[in-house]
C-alpha positions as a Markdown table, in Angstrom:
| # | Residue | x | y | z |
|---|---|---|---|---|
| 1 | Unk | 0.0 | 0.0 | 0.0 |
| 2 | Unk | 1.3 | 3.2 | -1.1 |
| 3 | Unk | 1.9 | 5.4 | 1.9 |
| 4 | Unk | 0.8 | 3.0 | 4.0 |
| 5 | Unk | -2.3 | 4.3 | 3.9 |
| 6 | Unk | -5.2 | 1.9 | 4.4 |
| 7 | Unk | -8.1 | 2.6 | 1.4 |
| 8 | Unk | -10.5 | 0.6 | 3.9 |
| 9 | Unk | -10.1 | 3.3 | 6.3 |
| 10 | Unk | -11.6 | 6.2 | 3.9 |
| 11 | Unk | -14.3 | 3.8 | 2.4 |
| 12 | Unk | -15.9 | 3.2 | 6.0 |
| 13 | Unk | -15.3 | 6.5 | 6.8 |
| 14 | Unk | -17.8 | 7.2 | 3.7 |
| 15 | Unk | -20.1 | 5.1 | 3.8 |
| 16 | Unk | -20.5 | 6.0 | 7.7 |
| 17 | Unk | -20.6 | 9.8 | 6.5 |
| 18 | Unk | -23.3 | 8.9 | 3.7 |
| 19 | Unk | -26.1 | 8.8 | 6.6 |
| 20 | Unk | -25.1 | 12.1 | 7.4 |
| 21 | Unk | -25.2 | 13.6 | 3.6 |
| 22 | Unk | -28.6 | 12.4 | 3.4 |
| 23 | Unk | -28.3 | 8.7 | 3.4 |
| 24 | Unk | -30.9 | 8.1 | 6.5 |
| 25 | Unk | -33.3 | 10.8 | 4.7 |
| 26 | Unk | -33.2 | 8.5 | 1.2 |
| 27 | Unk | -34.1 | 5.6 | 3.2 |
| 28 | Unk | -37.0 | 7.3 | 5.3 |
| 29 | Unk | -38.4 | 8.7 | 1.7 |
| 30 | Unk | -37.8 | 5.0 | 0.5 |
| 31 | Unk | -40.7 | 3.7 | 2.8 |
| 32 | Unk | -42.6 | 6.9 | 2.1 |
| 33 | Unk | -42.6 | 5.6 | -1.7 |
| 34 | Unk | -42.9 | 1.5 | -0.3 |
| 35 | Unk | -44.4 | 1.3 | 2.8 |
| 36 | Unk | -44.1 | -2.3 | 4.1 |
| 37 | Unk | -42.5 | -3.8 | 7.0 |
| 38 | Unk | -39.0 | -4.0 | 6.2 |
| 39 | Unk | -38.8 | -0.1 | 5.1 |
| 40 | Unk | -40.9 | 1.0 | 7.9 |
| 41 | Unk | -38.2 | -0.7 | 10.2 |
| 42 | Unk | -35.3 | 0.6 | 8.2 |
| 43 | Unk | -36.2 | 4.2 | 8.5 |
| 44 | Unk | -37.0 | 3.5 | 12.1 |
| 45 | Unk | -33.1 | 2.3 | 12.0 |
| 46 | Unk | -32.4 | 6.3 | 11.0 |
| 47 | Unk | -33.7 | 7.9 | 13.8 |
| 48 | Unk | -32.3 | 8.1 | 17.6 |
| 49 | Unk | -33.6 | 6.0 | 20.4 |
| 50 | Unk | -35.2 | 8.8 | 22.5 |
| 51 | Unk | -32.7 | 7.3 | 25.9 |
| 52 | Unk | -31.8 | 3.7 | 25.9 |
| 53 | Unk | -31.5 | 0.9 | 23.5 |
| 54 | Unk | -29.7 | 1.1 | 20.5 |
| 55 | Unk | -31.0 | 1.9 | 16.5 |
| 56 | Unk | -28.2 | 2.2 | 13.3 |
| 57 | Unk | -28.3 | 6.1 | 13.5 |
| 58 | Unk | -26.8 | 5.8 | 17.3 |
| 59 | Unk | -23.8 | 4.1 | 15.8 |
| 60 | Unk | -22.7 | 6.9 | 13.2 |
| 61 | Unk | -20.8 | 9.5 | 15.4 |
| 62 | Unk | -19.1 | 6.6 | 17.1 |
| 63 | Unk | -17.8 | 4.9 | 14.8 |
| 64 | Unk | -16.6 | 8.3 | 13.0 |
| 65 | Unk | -14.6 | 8.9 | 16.2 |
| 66 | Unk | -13.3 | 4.9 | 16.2 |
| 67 | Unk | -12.4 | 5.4 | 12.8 |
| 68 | Unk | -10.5 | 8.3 | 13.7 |
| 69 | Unk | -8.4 | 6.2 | 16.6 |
| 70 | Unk | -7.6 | 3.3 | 13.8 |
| 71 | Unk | -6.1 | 6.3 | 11.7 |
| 72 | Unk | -3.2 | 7.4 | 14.9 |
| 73 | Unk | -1.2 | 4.6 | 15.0 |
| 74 | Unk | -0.4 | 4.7 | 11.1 |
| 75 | Unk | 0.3 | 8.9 | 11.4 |
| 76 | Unk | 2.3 | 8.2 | 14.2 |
| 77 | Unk | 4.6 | 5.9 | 12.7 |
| 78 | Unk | 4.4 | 8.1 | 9.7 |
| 79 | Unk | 5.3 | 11.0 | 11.8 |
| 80 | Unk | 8.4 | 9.4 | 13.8 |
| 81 | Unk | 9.5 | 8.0 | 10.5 |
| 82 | Unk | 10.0 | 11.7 | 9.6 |
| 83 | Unk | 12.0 | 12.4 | 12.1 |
| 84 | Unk | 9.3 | 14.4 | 14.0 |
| 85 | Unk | 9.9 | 15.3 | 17.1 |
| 86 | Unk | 7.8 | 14.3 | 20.1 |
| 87 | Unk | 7.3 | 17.9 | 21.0 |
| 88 | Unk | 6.3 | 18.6 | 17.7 |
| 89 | Unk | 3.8 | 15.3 | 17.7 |
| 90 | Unk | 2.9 | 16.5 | 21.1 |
| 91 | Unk | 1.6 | 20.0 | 19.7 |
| 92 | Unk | 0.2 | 18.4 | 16.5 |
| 93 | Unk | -2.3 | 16.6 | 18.5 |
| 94 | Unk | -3.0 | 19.0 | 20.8 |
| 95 | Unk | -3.8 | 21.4 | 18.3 |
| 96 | Unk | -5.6 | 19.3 | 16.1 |
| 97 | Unk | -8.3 | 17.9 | 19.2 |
| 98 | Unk | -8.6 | 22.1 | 20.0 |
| 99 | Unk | -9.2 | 23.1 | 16.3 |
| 100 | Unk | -12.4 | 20.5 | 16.6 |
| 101 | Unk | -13.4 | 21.8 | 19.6 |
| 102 | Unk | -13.2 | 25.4 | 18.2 |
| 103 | Unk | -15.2 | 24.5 | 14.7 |
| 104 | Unk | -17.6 | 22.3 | 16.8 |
| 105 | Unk | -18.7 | 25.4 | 18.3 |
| 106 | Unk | -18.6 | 27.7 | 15.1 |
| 107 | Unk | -20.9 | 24.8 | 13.6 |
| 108 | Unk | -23.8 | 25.3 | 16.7 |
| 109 | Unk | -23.4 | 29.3 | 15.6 |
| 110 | Unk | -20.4 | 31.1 | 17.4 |
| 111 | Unk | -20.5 | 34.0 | 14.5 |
| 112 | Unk | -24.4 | 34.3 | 15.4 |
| 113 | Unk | -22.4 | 36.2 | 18.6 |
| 114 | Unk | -25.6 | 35.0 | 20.8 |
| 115 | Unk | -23.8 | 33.4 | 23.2 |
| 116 | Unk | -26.1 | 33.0 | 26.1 |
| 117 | Unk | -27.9 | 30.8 | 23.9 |
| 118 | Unk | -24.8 | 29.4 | 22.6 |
| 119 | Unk | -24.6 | 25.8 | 22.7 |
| 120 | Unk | -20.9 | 24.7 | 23.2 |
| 121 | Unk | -20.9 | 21.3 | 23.7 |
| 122 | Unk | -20.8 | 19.7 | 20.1 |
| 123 | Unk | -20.4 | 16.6 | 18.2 |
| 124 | Unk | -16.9 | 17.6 | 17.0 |
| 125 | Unk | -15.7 | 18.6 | 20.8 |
| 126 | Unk | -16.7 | 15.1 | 21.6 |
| 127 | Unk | -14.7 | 13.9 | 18.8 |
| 128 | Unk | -11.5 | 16.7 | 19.2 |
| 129 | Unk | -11.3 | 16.1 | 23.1 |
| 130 | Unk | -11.6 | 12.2 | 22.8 |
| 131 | Unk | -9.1 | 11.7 | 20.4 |
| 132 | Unk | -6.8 | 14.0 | 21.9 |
| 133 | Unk | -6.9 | 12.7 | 25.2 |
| 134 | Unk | -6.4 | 9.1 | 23.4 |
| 135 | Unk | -4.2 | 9.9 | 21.2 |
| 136 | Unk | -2.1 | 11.4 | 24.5 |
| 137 | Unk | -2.7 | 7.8 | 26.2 |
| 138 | Unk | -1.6 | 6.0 | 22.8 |
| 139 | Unk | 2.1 | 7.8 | 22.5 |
| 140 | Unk | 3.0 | 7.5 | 26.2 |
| 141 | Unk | 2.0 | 4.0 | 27.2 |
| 142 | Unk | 2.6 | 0.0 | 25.6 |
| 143 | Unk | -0.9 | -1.9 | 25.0 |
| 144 | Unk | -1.1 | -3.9 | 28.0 |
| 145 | Unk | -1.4 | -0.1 | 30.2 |
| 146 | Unk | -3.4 | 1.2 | 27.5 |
| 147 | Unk | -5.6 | -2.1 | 27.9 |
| 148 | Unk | -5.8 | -0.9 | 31.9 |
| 149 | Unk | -6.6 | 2.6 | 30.8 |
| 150 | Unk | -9.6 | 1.5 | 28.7 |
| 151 | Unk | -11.1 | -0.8 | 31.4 |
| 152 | Unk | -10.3 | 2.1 | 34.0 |
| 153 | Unk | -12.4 | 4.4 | 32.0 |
| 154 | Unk | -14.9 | 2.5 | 31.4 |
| 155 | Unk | -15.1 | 0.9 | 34.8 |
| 156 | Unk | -14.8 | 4.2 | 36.8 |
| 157 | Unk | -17.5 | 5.9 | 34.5 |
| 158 | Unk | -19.8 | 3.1 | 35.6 |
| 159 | Unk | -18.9 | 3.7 | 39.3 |
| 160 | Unk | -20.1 | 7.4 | 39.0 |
| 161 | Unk | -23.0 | 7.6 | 36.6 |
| 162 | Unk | -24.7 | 4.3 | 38.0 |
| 163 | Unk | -24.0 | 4.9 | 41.5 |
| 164 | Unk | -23.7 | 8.7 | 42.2 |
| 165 | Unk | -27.8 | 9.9 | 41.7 |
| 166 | Unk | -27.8 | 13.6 | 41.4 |
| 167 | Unk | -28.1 | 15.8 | 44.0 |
| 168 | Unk | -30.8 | 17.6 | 42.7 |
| 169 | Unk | -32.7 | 14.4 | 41.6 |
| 170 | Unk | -35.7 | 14.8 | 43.8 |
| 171 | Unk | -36.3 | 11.1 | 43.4 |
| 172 | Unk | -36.0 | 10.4 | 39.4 |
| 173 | Unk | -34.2 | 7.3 | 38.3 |
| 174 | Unk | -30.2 | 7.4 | 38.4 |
| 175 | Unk | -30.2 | 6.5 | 34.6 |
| 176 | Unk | -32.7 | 9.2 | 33.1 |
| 177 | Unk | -31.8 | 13.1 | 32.5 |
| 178 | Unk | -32.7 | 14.3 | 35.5 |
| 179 | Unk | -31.5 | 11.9 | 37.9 |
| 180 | Unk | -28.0 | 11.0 | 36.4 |
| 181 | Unk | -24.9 | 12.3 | 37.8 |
| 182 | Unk | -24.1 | 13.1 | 34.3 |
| 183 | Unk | -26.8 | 15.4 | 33.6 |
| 184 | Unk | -26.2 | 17.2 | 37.2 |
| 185 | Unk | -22.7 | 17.9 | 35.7 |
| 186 | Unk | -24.2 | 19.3 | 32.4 |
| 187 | Unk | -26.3 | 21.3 | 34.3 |
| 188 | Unk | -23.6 | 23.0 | 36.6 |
| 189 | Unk | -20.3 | 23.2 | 34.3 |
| 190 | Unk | -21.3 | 23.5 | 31.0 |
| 191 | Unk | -21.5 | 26.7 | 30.1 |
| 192 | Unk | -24.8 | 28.2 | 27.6 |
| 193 | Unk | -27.3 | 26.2 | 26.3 |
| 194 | Unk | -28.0 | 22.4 | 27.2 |
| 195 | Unk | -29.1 | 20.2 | 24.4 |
| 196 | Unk | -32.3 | 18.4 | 26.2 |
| 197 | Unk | -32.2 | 21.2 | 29.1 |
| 198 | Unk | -31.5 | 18.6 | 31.6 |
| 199 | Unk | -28.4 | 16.5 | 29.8 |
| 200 | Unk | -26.2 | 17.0 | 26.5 |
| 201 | Unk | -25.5 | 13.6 | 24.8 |
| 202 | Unk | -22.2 | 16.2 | 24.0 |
| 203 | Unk | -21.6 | 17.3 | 27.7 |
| 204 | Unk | -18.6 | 17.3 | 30.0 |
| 205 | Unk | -18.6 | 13.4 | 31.6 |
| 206 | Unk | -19.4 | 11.6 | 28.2 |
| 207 | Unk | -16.0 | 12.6 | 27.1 |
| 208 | Unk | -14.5 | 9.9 | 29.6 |
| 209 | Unk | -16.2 | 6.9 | 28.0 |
| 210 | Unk | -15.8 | 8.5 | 24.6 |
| 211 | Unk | -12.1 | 8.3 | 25.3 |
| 212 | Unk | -12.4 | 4.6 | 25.7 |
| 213 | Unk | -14.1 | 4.7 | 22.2 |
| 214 | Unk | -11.3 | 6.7 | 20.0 |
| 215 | Unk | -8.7 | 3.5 | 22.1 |
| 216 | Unk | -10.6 | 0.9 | 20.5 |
| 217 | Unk | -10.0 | 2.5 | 17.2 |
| 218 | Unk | -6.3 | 2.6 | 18.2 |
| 219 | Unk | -6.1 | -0.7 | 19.1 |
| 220 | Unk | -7.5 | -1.8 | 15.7 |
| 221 | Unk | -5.1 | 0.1 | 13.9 |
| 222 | Unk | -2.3 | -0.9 | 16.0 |
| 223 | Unk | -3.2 | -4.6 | 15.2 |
| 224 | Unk | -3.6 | -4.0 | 11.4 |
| 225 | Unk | -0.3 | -2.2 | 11.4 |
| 226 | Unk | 1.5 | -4.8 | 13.5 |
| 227 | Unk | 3.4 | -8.3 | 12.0 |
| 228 | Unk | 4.7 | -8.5 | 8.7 |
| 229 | Unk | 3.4 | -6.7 | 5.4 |
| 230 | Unk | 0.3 | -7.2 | 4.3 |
| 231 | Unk | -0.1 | -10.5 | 2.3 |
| 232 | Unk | -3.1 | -12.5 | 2.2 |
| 233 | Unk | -2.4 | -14.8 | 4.9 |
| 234 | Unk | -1.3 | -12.3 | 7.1 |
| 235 | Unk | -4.6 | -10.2 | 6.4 |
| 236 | Unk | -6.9 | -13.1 | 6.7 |
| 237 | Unk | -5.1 | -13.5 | 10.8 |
| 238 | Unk | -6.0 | -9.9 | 11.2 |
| 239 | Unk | -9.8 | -10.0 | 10.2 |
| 240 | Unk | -9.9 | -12.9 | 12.4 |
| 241 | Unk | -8.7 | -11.2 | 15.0 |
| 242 | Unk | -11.0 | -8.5 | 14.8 |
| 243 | Unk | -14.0 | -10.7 | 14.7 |
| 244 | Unk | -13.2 | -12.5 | 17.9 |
| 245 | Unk | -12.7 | -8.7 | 19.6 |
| 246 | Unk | -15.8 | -7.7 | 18.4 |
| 247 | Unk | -17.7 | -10.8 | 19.0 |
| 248 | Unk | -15.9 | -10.9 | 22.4 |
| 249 | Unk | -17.2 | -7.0 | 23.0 |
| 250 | Unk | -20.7 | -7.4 | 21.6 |
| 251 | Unk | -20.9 | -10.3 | 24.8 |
| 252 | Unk | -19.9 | -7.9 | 27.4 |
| 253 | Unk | -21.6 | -4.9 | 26.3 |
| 254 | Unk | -25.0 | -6.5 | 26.5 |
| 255 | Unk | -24.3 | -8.3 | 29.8 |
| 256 | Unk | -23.2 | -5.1 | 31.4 |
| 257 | Unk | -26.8 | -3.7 | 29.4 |
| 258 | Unk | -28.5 | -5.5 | 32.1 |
| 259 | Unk | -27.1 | -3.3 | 35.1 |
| 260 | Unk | -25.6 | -0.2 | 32.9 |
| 261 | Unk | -28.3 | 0.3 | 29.9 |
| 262 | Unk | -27.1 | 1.1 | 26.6 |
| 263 | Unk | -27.7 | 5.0 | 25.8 |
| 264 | Unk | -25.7 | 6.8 | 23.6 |
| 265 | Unk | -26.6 | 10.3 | 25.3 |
| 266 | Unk | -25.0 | 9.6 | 28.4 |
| 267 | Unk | -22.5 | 7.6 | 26.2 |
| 268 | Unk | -22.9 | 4.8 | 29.1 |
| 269 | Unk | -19.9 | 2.1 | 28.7 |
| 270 | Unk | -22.5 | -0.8 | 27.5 |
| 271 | Unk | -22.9 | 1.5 | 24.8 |
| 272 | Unk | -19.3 | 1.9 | 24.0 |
| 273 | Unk | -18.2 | -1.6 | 23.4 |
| 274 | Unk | -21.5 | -3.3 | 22.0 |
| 275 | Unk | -21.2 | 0.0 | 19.5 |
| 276 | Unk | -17.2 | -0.9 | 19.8 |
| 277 | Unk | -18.3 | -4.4 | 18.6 |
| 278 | Unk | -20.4 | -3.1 | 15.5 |
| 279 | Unk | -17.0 | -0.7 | 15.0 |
| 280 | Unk | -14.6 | -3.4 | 14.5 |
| 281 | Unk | -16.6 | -5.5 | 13.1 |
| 282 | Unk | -17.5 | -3.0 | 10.4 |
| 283 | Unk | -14.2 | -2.3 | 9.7 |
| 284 | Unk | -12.6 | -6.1 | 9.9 |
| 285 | Unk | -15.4 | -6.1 | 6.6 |
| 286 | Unk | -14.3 | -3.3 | 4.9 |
| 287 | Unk | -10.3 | -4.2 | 5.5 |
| 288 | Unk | -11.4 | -8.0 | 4.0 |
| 289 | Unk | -12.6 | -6.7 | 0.9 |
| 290 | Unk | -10.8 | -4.1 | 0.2 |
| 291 | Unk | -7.1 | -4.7 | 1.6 |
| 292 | Unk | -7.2 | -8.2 | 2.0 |
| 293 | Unk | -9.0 | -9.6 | -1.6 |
| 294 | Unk | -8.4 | -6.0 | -3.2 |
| 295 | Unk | -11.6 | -5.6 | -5.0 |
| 296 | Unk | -11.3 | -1.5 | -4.8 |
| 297 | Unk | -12.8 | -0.5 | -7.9 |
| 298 | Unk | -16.4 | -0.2 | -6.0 |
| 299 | Unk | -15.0 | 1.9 | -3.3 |
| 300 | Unk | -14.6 | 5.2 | -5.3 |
| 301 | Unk | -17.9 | 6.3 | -4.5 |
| 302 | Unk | -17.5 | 6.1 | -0.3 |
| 303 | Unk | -13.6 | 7.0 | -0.4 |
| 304 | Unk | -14.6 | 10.6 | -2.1 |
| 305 | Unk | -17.1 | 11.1 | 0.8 |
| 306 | Unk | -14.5 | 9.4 | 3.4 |
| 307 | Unk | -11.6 | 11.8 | 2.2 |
| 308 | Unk | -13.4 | 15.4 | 3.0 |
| 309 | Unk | -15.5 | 14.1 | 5.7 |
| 310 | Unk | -15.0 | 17.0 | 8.1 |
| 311 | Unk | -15.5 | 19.1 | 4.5 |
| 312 | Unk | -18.9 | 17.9 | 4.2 |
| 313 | Unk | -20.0 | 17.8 | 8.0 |
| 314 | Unk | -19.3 | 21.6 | 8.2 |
| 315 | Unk | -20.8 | 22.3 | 4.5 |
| 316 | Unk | -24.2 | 21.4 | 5.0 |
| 317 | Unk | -24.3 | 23.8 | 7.8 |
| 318 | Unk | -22.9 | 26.7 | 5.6 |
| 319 | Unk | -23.9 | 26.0 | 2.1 |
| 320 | Unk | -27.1 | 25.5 | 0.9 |
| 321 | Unk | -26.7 | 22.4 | -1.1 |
| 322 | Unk | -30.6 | 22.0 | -1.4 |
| 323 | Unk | -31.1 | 24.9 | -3.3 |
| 324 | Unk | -28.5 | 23.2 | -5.9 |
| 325 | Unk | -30.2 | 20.2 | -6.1 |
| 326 | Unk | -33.7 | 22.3 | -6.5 |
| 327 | Unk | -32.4 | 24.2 | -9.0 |
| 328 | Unk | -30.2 | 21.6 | -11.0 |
| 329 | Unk | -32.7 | 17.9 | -10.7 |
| 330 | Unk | -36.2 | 19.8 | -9.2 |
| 331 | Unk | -37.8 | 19.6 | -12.6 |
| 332 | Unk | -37.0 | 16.0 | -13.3 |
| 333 | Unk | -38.4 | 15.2 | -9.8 |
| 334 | Unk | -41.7 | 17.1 | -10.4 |
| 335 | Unk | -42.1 | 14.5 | -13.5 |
| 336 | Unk | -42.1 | 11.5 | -10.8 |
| 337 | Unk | -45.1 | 10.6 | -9.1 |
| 338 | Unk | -46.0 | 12.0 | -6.1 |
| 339 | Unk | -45.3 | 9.6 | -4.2 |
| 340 | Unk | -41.5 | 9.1 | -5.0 |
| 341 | Unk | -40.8 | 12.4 | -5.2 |
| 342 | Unk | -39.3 | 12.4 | -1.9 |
| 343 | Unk | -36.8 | 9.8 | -2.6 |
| 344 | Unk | -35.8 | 11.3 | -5.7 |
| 345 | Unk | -34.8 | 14.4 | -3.8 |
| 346 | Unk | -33.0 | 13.5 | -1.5 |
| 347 | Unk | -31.4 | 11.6 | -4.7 |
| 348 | Unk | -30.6 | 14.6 | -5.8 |
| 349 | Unk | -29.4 | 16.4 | -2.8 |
| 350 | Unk | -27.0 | 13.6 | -2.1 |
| 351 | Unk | -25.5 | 13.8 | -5.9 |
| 352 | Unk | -24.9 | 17.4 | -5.5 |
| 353 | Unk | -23.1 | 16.9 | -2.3 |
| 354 | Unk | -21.4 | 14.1 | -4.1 |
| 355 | Unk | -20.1 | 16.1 | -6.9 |
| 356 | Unk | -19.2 | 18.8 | -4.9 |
| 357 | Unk | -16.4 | 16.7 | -2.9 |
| 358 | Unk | -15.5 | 14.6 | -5.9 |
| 359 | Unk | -14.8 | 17.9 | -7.4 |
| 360 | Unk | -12.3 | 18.7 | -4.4 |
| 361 | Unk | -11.1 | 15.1 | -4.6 |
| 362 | Unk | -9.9 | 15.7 | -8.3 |
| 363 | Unk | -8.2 | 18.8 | -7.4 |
| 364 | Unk | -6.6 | 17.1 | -4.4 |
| 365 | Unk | -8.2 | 19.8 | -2.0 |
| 366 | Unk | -8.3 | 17.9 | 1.5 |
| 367 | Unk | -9.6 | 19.6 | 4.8 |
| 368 | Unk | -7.5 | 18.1 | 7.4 |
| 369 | Unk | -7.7 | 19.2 | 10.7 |
């Protein structure tokens, strides 16, 4: 692999990232335009669980940040290999988990200057703090203390949120909003405006869980990089491997469901490793295929998402891509019938978003942060 760079990587990346550009919307038209069972319960599968359980839309931001832990271990070879310093790979990281803090907020509407009403808690701090703080934990320790970090972090979470009720709980349940230590937090610390008033699924005690998330990435990457080069043999061990560690998380995530509920808004640690299962699991697919057999011609598509993720995530917020697609395809849609209108709109929104990166893909114009 040129670069060492791992194609799977981008492809899951964009085909995770296609949900957001209008993926979960094509498939909510879909059983607008076929309404029967199986596309009522897939478009349920794009919407959040209001608190606990677990639908396909929960697992997108996760497995982003995962993603972006199986990336560190192949920049920071890259990075030593350059001769880097470890002050300079020190700053790098630093900078790079503040800059997402910092665009997090301009994406909830810093330049608005309303900033009572500010929200400042956002998916990209989650992602910018976890990762940094990981990434910290990756250069300065070997696997087997990163392995007692992980179960630290996830252990100790546990402790808090499901034994410390809330001070102000006035009786509600330890695991809902109100009663959680983790909302309390929210509610004290966090500074403007709270997502759900009484908890922010992006608050202040999620990130310690969510650090355990970005070192399961890590871990995968680590495992990918390690051994020989990559040959089909070697490869096949590595899926393998991954299987078992996902199979292996997906038993003790659901067992410790029965004491410590899976909820992505208070990021609980059931929800990190059953969602770590799906994760690696994912991934051990996407490496098979694409890195292991080679069939790469397909990817294209996902990898042109996968490459300007961060490009698109802040686009939609800023450019009006609808009124592209309106403008370009809303004539052609008009001619559908009325009932699959829908789905050829969004259609048409996501090829607009589509061309838009491929066009920076072409031109090599990456935003890396």
């Amino acid at each position: 692999m040129k670069d060492n760079r791992l194609m799977s990587v981008d492809a899951l990346r964009g085909f995770d990232m296609l949900f957001i550009m209008g993926g979960a919307g094509l498939i909510a038209a879909l059983a607008q335009w076929f309404p029967c069972s199986f596309t009522e319960m897939l478009a349920e599968q794009m919407e959040h669980v209001e608190w606990n359980g677990l639908r396909h839309h929960d697992t997108i931001f996760p497995l982003f940040l995962f993603i972006a832990g199986i990336s560190f271990p192949f920049s920071l070879a890259k990075q030593r290999g350059q001769g880097r310093t470890e002050w300079a790979i020190h700053r790098k990281v630093i900078v790079r988990g503040l800059m997402l803090v910092f665009l997090g907020v301009v994406y909830n509407g810093l330049l608005d200057f309303n900033f009572e009403s500010l929200r400042y808690a956002s998916v990209l701090g989650r992602i910018g703090l976890a990762w940094m703080f990981a990434a910290l934990i990756f250069i300065h320790t070997g696997w087997k203390a990163r392995v007692g970090v992980t179960a630290a972090l996830l252990v100790g979470y546990w402790l808090v949120a499901g034994f410390i009720p809330a001070p102000d709980a006035n009786g509600a349940d330890i695991f809902t909003a109100e009663g959680s230590f983790v909302g309390y937090v929210d509610r004290i610390l966090l500074p403007g405006r709270i997502l759900y008033g009484s908890i922010d699924p992006e608050g202040i005690l999620g990130v310690v869980p969510a650090i355990g998330t970005a070192l399961l990435g890590m871990f995968t990457g680590e495992w990918v990089q390690a051994g020989p080069a990559q040959s089909k043999g070697a490869g096949n061990r590595k899926v393998a491997g991954m299987v078992v560690a996902g199979l292996l998380m997906l038993a003790v995530g659901l067992l410790w469901n029965e004491v410590f509920p899976i909820n992505k808004k208070m990021w609980t640690s059931s929800f990190v490793l059953v969602v770590g299962a799906y994760s690696v699991l994912m991934f051990a697919l996407f490496y098979y295929i694409i890195d292991v057999l080679g069939w790469r011609r397909w990817t294209l598509f996902f990898t042109v998402i996968g490459m300007n993720s961060i490009t698109i995530y802040l686009g939609q917020r800023f450019i009006r891509f609808s009124y592209t697609s309106e403008k370009l395809f809303g004539g052609l849609v008009k001619l559908m019938p009325e009932d699959a209108q829908g789905f050829f709109t969004q259609v048409a929104y996501i090829a607009v978003c589509w061309l838009f990166l491929y066009f920076l893909y072409r031109k090599r114009v990456f935003l890396k942060v």
